[in-house]
C-alpha positions as CSV (number, residue, x, y, z in Angstrom):
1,X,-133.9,-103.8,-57.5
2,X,-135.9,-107.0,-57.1
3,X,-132.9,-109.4,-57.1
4,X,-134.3,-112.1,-55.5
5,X,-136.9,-115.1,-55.3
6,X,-138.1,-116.5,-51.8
7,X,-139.3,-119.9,-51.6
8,X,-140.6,-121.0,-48.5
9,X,-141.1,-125.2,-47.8
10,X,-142.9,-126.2,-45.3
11,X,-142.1,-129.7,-44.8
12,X,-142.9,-132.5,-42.3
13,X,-139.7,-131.8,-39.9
14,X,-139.4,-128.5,-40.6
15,X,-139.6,-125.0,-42.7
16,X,-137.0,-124.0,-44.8
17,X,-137.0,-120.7,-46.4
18,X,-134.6,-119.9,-49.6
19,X,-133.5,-117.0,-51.4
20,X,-132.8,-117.5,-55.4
21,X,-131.1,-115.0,-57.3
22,X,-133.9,-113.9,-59.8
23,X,-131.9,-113.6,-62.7
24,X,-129.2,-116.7,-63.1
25,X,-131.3,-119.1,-60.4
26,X,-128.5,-119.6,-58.5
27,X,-129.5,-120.9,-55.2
28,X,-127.8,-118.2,-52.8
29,X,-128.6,-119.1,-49.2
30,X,-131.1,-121.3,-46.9
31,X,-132.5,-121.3,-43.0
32,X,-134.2,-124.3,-42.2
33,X,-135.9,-125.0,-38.6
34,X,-137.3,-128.0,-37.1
35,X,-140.4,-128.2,-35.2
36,X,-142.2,-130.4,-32.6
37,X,-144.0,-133.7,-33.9
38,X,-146.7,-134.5,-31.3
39,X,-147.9,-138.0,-30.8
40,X,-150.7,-137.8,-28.7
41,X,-151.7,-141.5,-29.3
42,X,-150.2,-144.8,-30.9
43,X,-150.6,-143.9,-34.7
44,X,-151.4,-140.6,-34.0
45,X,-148.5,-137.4,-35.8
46,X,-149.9,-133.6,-34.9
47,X,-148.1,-130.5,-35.6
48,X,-148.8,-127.1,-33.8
49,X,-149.9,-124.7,-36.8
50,X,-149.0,-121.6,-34.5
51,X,-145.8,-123.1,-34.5
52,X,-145.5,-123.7,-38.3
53,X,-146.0,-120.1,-38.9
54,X,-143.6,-119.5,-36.4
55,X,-141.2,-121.1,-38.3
56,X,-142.3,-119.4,-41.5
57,X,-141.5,-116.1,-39.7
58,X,-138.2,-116.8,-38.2
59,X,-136.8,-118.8,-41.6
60,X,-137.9,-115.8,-43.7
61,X,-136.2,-113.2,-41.2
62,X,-132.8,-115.2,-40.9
63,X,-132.1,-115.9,-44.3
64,X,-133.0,-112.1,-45.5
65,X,-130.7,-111.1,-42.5
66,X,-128.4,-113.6,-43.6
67,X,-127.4,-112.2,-46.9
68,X,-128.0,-108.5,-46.0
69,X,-131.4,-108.1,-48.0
70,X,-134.1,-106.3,-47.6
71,X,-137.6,-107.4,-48.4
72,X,-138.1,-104.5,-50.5
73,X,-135.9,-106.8,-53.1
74,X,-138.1,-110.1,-53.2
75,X,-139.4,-110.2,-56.6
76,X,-142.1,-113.0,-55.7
77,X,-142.5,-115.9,-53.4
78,X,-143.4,-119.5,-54.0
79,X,-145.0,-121.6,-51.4
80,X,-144.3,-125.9,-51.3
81,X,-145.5,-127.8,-48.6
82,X,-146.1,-131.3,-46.9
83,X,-149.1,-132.4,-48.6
84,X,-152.5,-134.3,-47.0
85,X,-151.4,-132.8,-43.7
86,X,-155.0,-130.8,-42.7
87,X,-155.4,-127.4,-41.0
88,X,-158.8,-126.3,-39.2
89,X,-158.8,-122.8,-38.6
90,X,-161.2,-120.0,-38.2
91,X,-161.8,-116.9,-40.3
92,X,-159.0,-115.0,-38.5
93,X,-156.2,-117.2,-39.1
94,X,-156.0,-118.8,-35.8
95,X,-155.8,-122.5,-35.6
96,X,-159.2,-124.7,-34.3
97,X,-157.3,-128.0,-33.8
98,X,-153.7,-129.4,-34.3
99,X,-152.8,-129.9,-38.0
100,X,-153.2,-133.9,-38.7
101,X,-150.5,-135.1,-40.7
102,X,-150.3,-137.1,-43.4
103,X,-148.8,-140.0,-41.3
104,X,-151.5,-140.0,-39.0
105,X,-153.5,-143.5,-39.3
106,X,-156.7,-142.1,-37.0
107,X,-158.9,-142.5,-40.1
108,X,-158.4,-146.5,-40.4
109,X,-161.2,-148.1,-39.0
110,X,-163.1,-145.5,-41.4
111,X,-161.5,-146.4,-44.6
112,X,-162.0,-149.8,-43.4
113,X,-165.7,-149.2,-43.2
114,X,-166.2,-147.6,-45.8
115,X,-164.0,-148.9,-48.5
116,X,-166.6,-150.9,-50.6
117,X,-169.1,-148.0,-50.9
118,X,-166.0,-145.8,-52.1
119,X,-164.8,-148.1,-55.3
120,X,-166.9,-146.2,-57.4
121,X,-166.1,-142.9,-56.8
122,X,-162.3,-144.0,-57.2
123,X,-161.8,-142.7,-60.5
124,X,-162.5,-139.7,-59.7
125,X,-159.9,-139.2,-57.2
126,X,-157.4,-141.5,-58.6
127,X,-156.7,-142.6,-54.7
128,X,-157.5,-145.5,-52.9
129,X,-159.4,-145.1,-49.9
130,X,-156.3,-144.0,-47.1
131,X,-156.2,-142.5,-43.8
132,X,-153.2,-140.8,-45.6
133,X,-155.1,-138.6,-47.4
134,X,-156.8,-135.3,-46.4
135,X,-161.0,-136.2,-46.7
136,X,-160.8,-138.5,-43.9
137,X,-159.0,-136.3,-42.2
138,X,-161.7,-133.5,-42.8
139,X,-164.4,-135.9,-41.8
140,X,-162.9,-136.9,-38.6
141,X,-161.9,-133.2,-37.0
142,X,-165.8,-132.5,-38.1
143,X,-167.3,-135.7,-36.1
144,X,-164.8,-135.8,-33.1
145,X,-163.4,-131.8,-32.4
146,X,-166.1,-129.6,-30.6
147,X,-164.3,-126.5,-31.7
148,X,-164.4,-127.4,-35.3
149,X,-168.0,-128.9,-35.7
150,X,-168.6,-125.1,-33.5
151,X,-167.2,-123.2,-36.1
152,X,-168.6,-125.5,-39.2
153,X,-172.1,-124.5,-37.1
154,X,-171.4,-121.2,-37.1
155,X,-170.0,-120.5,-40.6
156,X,-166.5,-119.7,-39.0
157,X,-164.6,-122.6,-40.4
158,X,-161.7,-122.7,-42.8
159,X,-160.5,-126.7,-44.0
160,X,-157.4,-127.2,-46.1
161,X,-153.8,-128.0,-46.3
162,X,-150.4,-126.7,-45.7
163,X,-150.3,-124.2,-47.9
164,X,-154.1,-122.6,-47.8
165,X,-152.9,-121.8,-44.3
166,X,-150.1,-120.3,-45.0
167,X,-151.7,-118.1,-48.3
168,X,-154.0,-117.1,-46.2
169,X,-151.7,-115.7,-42.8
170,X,-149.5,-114.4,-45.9
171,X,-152.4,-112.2,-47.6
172,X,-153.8,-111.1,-44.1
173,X,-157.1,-113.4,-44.3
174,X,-157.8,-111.7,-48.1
175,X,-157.2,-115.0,-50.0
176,X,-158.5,-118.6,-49.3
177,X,-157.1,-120.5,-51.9
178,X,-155.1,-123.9,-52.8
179,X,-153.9,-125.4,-56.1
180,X,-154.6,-128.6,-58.2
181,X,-151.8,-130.6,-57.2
182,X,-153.0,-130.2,-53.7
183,X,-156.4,-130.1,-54.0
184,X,-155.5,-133.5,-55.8
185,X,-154.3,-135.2,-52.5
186,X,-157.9,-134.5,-50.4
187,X,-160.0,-136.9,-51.8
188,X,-162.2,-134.7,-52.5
189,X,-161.6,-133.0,-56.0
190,X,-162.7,-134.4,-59.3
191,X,-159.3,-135.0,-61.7
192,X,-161.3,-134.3,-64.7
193,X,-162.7,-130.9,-63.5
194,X,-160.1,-129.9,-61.0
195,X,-163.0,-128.4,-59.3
196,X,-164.7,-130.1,-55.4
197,X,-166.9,-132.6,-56.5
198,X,-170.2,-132.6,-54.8
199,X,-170.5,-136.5,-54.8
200,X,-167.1,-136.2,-53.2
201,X,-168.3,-134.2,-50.6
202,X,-171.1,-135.6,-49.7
203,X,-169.2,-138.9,-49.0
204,X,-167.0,-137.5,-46.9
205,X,-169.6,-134.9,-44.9
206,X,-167.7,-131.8,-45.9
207,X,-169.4,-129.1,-46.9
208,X,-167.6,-126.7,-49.7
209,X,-167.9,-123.4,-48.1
210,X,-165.4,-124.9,-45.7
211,X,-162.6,-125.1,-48.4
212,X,-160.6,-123.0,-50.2
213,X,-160.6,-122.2,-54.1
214,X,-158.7,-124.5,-56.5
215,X,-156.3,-122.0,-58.5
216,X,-153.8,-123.0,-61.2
217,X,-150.6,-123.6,-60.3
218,X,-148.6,-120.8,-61.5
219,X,-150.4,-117.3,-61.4
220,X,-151.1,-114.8,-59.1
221,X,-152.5,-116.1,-55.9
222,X,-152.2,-113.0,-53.9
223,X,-149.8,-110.2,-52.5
224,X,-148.1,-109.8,-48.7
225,X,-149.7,-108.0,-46.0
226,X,-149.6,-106.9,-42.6
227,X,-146.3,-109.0,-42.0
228,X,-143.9,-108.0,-39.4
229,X,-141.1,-109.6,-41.6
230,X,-142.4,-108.8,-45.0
231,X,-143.3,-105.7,-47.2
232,X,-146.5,-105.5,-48.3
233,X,-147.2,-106.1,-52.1
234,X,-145.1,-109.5,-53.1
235,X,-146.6,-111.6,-55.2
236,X,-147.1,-115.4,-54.5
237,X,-147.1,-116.6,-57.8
238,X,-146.6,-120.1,-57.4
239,X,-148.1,-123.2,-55.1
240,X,-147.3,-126.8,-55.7
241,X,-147.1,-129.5,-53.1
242,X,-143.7,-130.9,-52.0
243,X,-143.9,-133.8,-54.6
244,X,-145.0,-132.1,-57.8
245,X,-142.1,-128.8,-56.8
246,X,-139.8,-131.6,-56.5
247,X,-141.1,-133.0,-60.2
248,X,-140.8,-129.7,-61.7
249,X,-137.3,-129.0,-60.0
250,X,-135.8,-131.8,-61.3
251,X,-137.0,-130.3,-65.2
252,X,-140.0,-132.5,-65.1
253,X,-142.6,-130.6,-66.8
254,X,-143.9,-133.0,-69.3
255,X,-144.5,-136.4,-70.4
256,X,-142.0,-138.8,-69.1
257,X,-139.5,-137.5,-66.9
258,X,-140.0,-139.0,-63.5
259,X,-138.6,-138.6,-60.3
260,X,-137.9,-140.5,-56.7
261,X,-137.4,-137.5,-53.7
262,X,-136.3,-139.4,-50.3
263,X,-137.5,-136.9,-47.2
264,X,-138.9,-138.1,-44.8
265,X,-140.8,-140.8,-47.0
266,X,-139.9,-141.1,-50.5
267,X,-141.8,-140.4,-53.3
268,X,-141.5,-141.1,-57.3
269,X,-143.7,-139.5,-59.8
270,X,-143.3,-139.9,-63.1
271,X,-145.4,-137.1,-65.6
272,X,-147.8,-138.4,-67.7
273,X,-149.1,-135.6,-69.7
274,X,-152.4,-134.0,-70.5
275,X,-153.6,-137.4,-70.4
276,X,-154.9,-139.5,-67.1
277,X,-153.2,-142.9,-66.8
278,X,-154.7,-144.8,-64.5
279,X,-152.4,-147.5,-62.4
280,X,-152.7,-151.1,-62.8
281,X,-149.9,-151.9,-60.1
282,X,-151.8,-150.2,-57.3
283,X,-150.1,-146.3,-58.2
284,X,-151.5,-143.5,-57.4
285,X,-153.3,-141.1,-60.3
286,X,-152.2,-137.5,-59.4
287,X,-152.0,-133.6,-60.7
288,X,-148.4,-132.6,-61.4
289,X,-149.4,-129.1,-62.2
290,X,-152.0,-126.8,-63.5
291,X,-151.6,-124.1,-65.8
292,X,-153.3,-121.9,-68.1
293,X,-156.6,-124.0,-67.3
294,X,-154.8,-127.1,-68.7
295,X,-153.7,-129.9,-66.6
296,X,-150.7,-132.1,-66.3
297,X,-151.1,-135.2,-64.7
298,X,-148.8,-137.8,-62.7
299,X,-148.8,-141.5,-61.6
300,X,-146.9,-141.4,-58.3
301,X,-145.6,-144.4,-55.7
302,X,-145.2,-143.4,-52.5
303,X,-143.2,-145.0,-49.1
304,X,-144.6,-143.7,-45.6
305,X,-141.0,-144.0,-44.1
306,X,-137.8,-143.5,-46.0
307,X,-135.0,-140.9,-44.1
308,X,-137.8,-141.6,-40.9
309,X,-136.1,-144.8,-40.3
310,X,-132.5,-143.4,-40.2
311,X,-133.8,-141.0,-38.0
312,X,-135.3,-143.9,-35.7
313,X,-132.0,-145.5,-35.2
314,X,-131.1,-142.0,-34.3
315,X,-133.8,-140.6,-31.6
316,X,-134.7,-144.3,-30.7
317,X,-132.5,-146.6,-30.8
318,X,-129.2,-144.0,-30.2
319,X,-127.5,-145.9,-32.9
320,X,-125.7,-143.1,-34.5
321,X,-124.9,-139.5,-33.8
322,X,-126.4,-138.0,-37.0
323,X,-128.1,-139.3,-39.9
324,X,-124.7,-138.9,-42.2
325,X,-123.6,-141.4,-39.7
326,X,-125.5,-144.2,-40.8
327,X,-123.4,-144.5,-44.2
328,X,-120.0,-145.3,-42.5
329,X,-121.8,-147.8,-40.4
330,X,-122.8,-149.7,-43.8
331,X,-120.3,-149.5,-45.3
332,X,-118.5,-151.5,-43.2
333,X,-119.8,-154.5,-43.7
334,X,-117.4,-156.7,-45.7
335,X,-118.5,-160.3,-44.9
336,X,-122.3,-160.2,-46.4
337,X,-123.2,-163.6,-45.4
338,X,-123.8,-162.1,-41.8
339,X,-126.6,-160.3,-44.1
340,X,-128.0,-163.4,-45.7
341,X,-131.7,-163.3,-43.9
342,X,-131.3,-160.3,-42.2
343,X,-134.4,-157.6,-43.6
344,X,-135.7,-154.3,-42.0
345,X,-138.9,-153.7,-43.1
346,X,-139.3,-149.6,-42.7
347,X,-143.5,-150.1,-41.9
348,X,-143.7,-147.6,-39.2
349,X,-147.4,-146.5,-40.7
350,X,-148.1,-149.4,-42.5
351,X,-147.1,-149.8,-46.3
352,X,-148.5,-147.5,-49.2
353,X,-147.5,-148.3,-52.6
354,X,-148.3,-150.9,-54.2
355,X,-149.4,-153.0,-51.4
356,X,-151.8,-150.0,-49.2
357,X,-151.4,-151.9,-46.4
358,X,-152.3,-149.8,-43.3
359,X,-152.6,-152.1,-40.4
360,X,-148.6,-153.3,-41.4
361,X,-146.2,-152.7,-38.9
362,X,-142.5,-152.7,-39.1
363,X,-139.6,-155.4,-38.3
364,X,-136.5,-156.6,-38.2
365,X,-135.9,-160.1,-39.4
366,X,-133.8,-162.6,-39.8
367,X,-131.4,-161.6,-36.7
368,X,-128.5,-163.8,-35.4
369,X,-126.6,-163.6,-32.5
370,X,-123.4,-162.1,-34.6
371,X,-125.7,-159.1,-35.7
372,X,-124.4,-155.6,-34.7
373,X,-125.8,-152.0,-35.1
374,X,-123.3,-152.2,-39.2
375,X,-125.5,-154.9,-39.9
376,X,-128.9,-153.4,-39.1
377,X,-127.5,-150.1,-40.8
378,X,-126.9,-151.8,-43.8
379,X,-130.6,-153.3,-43.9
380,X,-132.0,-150.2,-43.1
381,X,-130.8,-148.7,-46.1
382,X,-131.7,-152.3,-48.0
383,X,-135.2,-151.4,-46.6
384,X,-136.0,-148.2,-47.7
385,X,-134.4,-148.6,-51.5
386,X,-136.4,-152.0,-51.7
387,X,-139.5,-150.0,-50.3
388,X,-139.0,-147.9,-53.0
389,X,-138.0,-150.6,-55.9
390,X,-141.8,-151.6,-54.9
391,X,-143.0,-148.7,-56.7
392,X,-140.3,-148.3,-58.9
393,X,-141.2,-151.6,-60.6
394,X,-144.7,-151.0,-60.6
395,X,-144.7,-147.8,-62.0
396,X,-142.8,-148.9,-65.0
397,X,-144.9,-151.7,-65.6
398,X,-147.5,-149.1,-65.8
399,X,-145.5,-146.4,-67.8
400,X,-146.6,-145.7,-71.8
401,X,-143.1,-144.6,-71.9
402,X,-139.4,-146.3,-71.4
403,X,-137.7,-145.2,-68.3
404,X,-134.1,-145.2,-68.8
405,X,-133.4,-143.7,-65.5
406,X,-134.6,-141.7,-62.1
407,X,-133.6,-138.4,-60.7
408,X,-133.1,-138.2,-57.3
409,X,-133.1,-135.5,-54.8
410,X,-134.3,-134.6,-51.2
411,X,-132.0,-134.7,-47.7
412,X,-131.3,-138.9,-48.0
413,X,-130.2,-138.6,-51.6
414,X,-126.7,-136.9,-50.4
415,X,-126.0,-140.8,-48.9
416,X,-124.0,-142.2,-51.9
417,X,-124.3,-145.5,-50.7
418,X,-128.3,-145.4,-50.9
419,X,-128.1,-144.2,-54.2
420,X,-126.2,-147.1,-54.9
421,X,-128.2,-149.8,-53.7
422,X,-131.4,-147.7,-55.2
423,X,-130.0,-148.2,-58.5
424,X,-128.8,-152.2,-58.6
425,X,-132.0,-153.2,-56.6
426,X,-134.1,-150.8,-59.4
427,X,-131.7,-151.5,-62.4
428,X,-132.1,-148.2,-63.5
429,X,-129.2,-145.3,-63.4
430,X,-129.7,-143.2,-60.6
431,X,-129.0,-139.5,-60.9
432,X,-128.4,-136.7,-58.8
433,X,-128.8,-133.0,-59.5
434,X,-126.2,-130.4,-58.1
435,X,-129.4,-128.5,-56.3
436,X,-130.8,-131.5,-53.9
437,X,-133.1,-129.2,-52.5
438,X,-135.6,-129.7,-55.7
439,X,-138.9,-128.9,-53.5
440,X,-137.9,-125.7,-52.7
441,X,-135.7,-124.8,-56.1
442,X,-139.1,-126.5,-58.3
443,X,-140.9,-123.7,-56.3
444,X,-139.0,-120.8,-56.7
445,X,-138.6,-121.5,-60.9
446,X,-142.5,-122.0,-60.4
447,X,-142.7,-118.8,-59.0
448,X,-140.9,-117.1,-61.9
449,X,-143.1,-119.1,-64.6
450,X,-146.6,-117.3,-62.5
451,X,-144.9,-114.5,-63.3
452,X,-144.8,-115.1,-66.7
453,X,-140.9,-114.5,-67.6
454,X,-140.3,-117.3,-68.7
455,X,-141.4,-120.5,-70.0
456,X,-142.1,-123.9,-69.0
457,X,-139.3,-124.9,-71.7
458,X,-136.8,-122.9,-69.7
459,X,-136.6,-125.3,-66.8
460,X,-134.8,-128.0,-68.3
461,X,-132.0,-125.2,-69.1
462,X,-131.7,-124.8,-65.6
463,X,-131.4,-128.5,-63.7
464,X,-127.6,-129.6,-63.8
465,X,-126.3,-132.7,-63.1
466,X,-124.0,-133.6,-59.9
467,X,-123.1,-137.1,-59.9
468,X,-124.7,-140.4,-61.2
469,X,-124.4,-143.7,-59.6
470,X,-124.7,-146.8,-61.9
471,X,-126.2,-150.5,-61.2
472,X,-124.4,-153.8,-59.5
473,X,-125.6,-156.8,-60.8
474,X,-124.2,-158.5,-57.9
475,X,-126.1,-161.8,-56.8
476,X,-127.0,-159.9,-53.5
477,X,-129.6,-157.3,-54.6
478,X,-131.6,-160.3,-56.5
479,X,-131.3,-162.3,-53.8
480,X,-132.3,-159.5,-51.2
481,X,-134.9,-158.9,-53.8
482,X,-136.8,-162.2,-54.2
483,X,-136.4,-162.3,-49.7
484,X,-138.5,-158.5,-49.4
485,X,-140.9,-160.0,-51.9
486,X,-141.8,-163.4,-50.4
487,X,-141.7,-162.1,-46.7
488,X,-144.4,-159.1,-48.0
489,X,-146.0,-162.0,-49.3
490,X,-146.3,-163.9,-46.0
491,X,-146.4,-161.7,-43.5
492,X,-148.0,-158.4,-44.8
C-alpha cells in the first residue's frame, strides 16, 4: 500500500525530509540535517551542492528507516526549497561551481550599475533590481567562473535553482524543469506569460538553453530513478519555493490570506489572486502558485535576517547555548527603562523590504554601561519583529483586502515571546498552526493536489490552529516603534 507522502525541504541551514500519512495528513515523522555555509569573502554565503544532495540522501534514508517503511509505500514526493539560491551544473548532474545563495551580496556593484537601465523592464519581474535574486547571480558565474562560461561554450551547462537540481539528480538527468513560483524569483521570467522573457535574458546575458522549463505547480514533473535510497517510479508531483509551500500550508490558496514564516529570514506573503497587484510601499510582486495554466499571484515583504540573528548571538557572540535560550534571556527584563534607546538593527545583508537597502549594515545602539547579554536579547527579538512590522505595514497599506490577522509558522515562530512582540508592534493577532513546519507540510498537500485527489478547497480543511497570541498596547512597542523608524531614517 502507498501510505505515505515524502516531502523533502531543502532549506538554507539544512534538508529536512518528511513523511505524511497519505490519507489523514497527519505529519508522522521528520530527519532534518545541517550543512556547511561557506564564506569565502566578506558578503559572500556558498553552499556545496554535492553536499545538498548528500543531505537529500541521508534525510530520505533516516526517516524511511525511522518509521519502518519501505519506499515501495511513497505515494508521491513534493520538493520545497531555498529560493534565488543558483546552481551551475553540467549535463550529468555534477556541480560547475558552489551554489550562490540568496544572501550573497557579490552582485552589488552590478545592480548598482545597472539599476537605471533596468526600471523599465521592472514590471515585468515585479522585483527590484537585487543581488538577492537569481539573474545576477546567473550573470556573474557566467562572466567570473572559467568552468561555467566552459560549459555555456560548449553547450554543457545547466542554470537554475534549488529545486531544478534536485528534479533533475531525482529523475536521473531525464527532467530539467522548475516551477512558476521559482522561476518568479530569477529575474528573468515574464509574470504575465510565466514563460523566460527574451528581453530579460538578454539584460542579464543568459542564454535560455541554459535554463530549465517553467512547469505548473502541481502536476507531474517526473518519476524516481536510479536512486540508491529510492524505488524507481514515484511521482514528483509538486514544486513550490519555501515561501509559496509555506503560503499554501498555512490554507492560503486564494485571495487574501497571508502569511509571515520566520526561518532563517522572515517572509510574509499575502495572496492576491488571479490578479497582479503591484506594490506601492516598495513589496515585492510574486507567483504564489500555478495551476492548470492559471496563475495565482502574491505581494510578499521580505527580511534578510530573522532566526540568523539569534543564531549570531549563538555561533558569534556565545551568548546562549541554543536558540530556545534566547527567550528566557528576554524575558527577564523587568525594568524596561534600561531598554529606553537600546535598538539591534538585524542588517547582516543589508535591508530588503521596504527600504532595499543593500550597502546597510547592522548595529547595536543606544548601549549603556548597565546593558547585559538580557538586554541585547530582548532587542534582538525587538529587531527582527520591527524588521518585519516594516513590511507588515506596508503590505497592508497596499492590500485590496482587510487583514485581520497573520499566520505564522517556521523554526522562530515556536518563541512565544516573539509572537508576542510581533503582534503589539504589528497590531494584528498573530496565529500559530499546530504543524509549524508549513514549508514542508504546504508541500506534501501540494503533492497530493498534482495528483489530483483532491482539491485546492480541501486545504483549508486541513490547517488547525495551535495557539494565538493577541496585541499589547503598551506605550513601549509605539515608542520602540517611532525609535526603528527615525534611526532607519538617519542612518540607513
Amino acid at each position: 500500500m502507498k501510505n505515505f507522502i515524502l516531502s523533502i525541504d531543502q532549506g538554507t541551514t539544512g534538508t529536512t525530509a518528511l513523511l505524511i500519512d497519505a490519507k489523514n495528513f497527519e505529519l508522522i515523522d521528520k530527519v532534518n540535517q545541517e550543512f556547511t555555509q561557506h564564506f569565502p569573502k566578506p558578503s559572500w554565503v556558498e553552499h556545496d551542492l554535492a553536499e545538498i544532495w548528500k543531505s537529500v540522501e541521508n534525510t530520505t534514508k533516516e526517516v524511511l528507516k525511522k518509521n519502518s517503511v519501505s519506499g515501495d509505500q511513497i505515494k508521491a514526493i513534493g520538493i520545497t526549497n531555498q529560493r534565488e539560491t543558483t546552481c551551475a551544473f553540467n549535463k550529468k548532474g555534477h556541480p560547475l561551481a558552489k551554489a550562490i545563495v540568496w544572501q550573497d551580496r557579490r552582485t552589488h556593484e552590478y545592480c548598482k550599475k545597472n539599476t537605471d537601465a533596468y526600471k523599465k523592464l521592472k514590471k515585468k519581474t515585479g522585483l527590484p533590481l537585487d543581488p538577492y535574486f537569481s539573474g545576477t547571480k546567473m550573470n556573474w558565474l557566467l562572466t567570473n567562473n572559467k568552468e561555467v562560461s566552459s560549459a555555456a561554450k560548449s553547450d554543457d551547462l545547466c542554470l537554475g535553482t534549488i529545486d531544478s537540481f534536485l528534479l533533475y539528480k531525482m529523475t536521473d538527468h531525464k527532467v530539467f524543469a522548475t516551477e512558476a513560483s521559482n522561476a518568479s524569483r530569477t529575474l528573468l521570467m515574464d509574470l504575465d506569460t510565466t514563460d523566460w522573457c527574451d528581453e530579460l535574458l538578454r539584460f542579464f546575458e543568459v542564454k535560455k538553453e541554459f535554463l530549465p522549463r517553467i512547469n505548473d505547480s502541481f502536476t507531474h514533473f517526473g518519476e524516481t530513478k536510479n536512486l540508491n535510497f529510492l524505488p524507481d517510479g514515484i511521482p514528483i508531483s509538486c514544486i513550490l519555493g519555501d515561501q509559496q509551500a509555506a503560503l499554501f500550508g498555512q490554507a492560503g490558496y486564494k485571495a487574501g490570506d497571508l502569511k509571515c514564516t520566520y526561518g532563517t529570514g522572515a517572509f510574509i506573503l499575502l495572496n492576491t489572486g488571479e490578479e497582479k497587484t503591484y506594490s506601492r510601499n516598495g513589496l515585492l510582486t510574486t507567483v504564489a502558485y500555478k495551476k492548470d495554466n492559471k496563475t495565482c499571484y502574491a505581494l510578499e515583504g521580505a527580511s534578510y535576517i530573522a532566526g540568523a540573528a539569534v543564531q549570531w548571538l549563538r555561533d558569534n557572540l556565545n551568548m546562549i547555548e541554543d536558540a530556545p535560550s534566547v527567550e528566557k534571556l528576554a524575558r527577564s527584563i523587568e525594568d524596561f527603562s534600561q531598554m529606553e534607546h537600546l535598538l539591534f538593527m538585524p542588517f547582516f545583508t543589508g535591508i530588503a523590504s521596504p527600504y532595499w537597502n543593500s550597502e546597510a549594515k547592522a548595529s547595536i545602539l543606544g548601549i549603556t554601561r548597565d546593558t547585559n547579554k538580557n538586554h541585547i536579547a530582548r532587542a534582538c527579538l525587538d529587531g527582527i519583529a520591527l524588521s518585519i512590522n516594516d513590511s507588515i505595514q506596508a503590505l497592508i497599506a497596499d492590500s485590496p483586502e482587510s487583514v485581520a490577522e497573520i499566520r505564522v509558522d517556521g523554526g522562530a515562530s515556536l518563541n512565544d515571546l516573539l509572537c508576542e512582540i510581533q503582534a503589539s508592534f504589528s497590531q494584528k493577532k498573530i496565529i500559530r498552526p499546530k504543524v509549524i513546519e508549513t514549508t514542508a507540510y504546504g508541500v506534501a498537500l501540494g503533492a497530493i493536489v498534482g495528483l489530483g485527489e483532491i482539491e485546492l478547497s480541501k486545504v483549508k480543511d486541513l490547517w488547525k490552529e495551535d495557539k494565538e497570541f493577541n496585541p499589547s498596547n503598551e506605550d513601549y512597542f509605539k515608542t520602540k516603534s517611532h525609535q526603528w523608524t527615525e534611526t532607519i531614517k538617519k542612518i540607513y
